[in-house]
C-alpha positions as CSV (number, residue, x, y, z in Angstrom):
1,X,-12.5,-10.5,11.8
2,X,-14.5,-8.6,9.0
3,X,-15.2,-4.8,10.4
4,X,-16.6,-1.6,9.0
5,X,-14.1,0.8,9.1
6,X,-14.3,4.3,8.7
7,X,-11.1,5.1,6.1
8,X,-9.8,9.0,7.6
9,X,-8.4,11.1,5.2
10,X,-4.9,12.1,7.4
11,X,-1.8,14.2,6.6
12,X,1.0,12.0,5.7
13,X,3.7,10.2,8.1
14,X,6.6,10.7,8.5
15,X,9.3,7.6,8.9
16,X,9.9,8.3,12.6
17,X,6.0,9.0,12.7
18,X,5.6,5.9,11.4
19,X,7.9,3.8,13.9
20,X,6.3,5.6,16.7
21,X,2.2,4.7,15.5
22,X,3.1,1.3,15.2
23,X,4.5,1.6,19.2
24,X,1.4,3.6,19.7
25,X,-0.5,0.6,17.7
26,X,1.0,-2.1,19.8
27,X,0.5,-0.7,23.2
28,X,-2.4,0.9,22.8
29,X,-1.5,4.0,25.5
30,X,2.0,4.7,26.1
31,X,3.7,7.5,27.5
32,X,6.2,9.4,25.5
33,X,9.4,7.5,27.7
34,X,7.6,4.3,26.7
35,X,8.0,5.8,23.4
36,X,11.5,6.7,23.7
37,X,12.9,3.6,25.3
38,X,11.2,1.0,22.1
39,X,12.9,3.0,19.2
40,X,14.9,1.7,17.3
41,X,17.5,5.0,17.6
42,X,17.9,6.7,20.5
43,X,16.3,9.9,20.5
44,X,15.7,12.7,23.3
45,X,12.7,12.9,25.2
46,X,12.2,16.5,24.3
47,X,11.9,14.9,20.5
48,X,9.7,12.4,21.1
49,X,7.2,14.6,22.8
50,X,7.6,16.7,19.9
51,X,6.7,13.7,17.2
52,X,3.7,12.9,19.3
53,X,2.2,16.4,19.8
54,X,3.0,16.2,16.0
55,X,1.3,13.3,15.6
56,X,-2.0,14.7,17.7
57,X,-2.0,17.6,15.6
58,X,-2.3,15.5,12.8
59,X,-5.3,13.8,14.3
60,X,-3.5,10.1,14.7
61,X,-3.3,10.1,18.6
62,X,-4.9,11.7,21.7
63,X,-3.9,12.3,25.1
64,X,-5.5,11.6,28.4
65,X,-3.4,13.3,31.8
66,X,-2.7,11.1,35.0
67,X,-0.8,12.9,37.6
68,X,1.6,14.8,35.3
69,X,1.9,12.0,32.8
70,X,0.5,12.0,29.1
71,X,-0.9,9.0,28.0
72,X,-1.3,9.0,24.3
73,X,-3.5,6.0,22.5
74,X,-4.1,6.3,18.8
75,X,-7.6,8.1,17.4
76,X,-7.9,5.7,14.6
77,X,-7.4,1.9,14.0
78,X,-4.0,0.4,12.1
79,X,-6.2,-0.5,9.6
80,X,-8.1,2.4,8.9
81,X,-5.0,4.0,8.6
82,X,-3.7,1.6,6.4
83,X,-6.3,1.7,4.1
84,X,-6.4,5.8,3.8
85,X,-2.5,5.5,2.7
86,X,-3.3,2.9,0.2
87,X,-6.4,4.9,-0.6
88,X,-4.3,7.8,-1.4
89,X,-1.3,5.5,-3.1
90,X,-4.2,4.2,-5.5
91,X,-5.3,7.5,-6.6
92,X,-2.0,8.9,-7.3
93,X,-0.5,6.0,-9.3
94,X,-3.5,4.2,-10.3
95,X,-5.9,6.8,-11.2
96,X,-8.3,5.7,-8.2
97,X,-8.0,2.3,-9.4
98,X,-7.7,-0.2,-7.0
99,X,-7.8,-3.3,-9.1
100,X,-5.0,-1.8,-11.0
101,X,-2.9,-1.6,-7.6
102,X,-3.6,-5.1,-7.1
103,X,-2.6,-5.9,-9.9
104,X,1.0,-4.1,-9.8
105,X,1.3,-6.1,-6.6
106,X,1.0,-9.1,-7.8
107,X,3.1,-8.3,-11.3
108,X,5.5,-7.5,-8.0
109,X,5.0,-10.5,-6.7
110,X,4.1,-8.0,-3.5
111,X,1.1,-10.4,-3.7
112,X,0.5,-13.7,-4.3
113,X,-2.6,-15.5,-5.6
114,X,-3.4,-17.1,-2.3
115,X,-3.1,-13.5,-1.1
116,X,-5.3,-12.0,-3.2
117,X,-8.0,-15.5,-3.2
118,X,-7.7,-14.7,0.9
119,X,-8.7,-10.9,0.7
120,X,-11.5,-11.7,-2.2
121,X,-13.0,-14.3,0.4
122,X,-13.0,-11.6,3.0
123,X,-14.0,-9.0,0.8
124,X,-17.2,-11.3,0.3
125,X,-17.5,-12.0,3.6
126,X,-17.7,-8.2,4.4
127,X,-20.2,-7.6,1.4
128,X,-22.2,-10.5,3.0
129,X,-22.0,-9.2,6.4
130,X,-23.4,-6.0,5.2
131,X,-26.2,-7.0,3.0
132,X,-27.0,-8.4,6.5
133,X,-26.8,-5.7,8.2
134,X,-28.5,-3.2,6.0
135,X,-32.0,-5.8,5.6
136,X,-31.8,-5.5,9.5
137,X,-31.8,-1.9,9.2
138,X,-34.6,-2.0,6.4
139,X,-36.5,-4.2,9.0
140,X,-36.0,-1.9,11.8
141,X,-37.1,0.9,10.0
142,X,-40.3,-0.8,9.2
C-alpha cells in the first residue's frame, strides 16, 4: 500500500528507545507494564515510564489517561519514522544523496536487485498515484 507520508524531523533514538517504539509500533497503545513485560531485558517500571515520557518529549508517542492508567500509542507511523532516520543517514554519509545510499546498499549486498526493482515499482506507483491526485485537485479547483 503506496501512502503519502509526512517524513518528521525527530531527535534521535536511543537503543532501548528503539526496542520500546517498535512495542509501541506493534500494539498500537500499550501501557508502560505492557512495555515492561515484552523487553527483551528486564527493566524496572520506574525506567520504563521514564523511556516513554522520554520518548513523548521527543514527539514519538502520546498518552491518553483511563482510570489511572497511561496509554501511550505512537504520534507518527514506523514508516515515517523510518524514512526521517534514513533521511538523516543520507545526508550525513551521502551528502543528501539518496541514490548514492542505495547504492552502498546494494555494493553491501544490504539490497538486492529484486529489492531495489520492487521499491522502483512502488516508487512509480506512488508518482502515479499522485499525478492522480494532484489533476483531481487541479479539477476541483476549477
Amino acid at each position: 500500500m503506496v501512502r503519502n507520508i509526512q517524513v518528521p524531523d525527530l531527535p534521535p533514538l536511543s537503543t532501548l528507545e528503539r526496542d520500546v517504539m517498535r512495542i509501541v509500533w506493534d500494539a498500537g497503545e500499550v501501557t508502560a507494564d505492557d512495555v515492561r513485560q515484552q523487553l527483551t531485558r528486564p527493566l524496572k517500571d520506574a525506567t520504563v515510564r521514564t523511556v516513554l515520557r522520554r520518548l513523548e518529549e521527543k514527539g514519538y508517542v502520546t498518552h491518553s489517561v483511563e482510570g489511572r492508567t497511561f496509554l501511550f500509542r505512537s504520534v507518527h507511523p514506523r514508516e515515517a519514522v523510518a524514512g526521517g532516520v534514513l533521511k538523516q543517514f543520507a545526508e550525513s554519509f551521502f551528502g543528501s544523496s539518496v541514490s548514492a545510499l542505495l547504492v552502498g546498499l546494494v555494493e553491501a549486498k544490504a539490497l538486492s536487485s529484486r529489492d531495489l526493482q520492487t521499491a522502483m515499482r512502488r516508487i512509480e506507483a506512488a508518482r502515479e498515484k499522485e499525478g492522480r491526485k494532484e489533476h483531481r485537485d487541479e479539477r476541483d479547483e476549477s
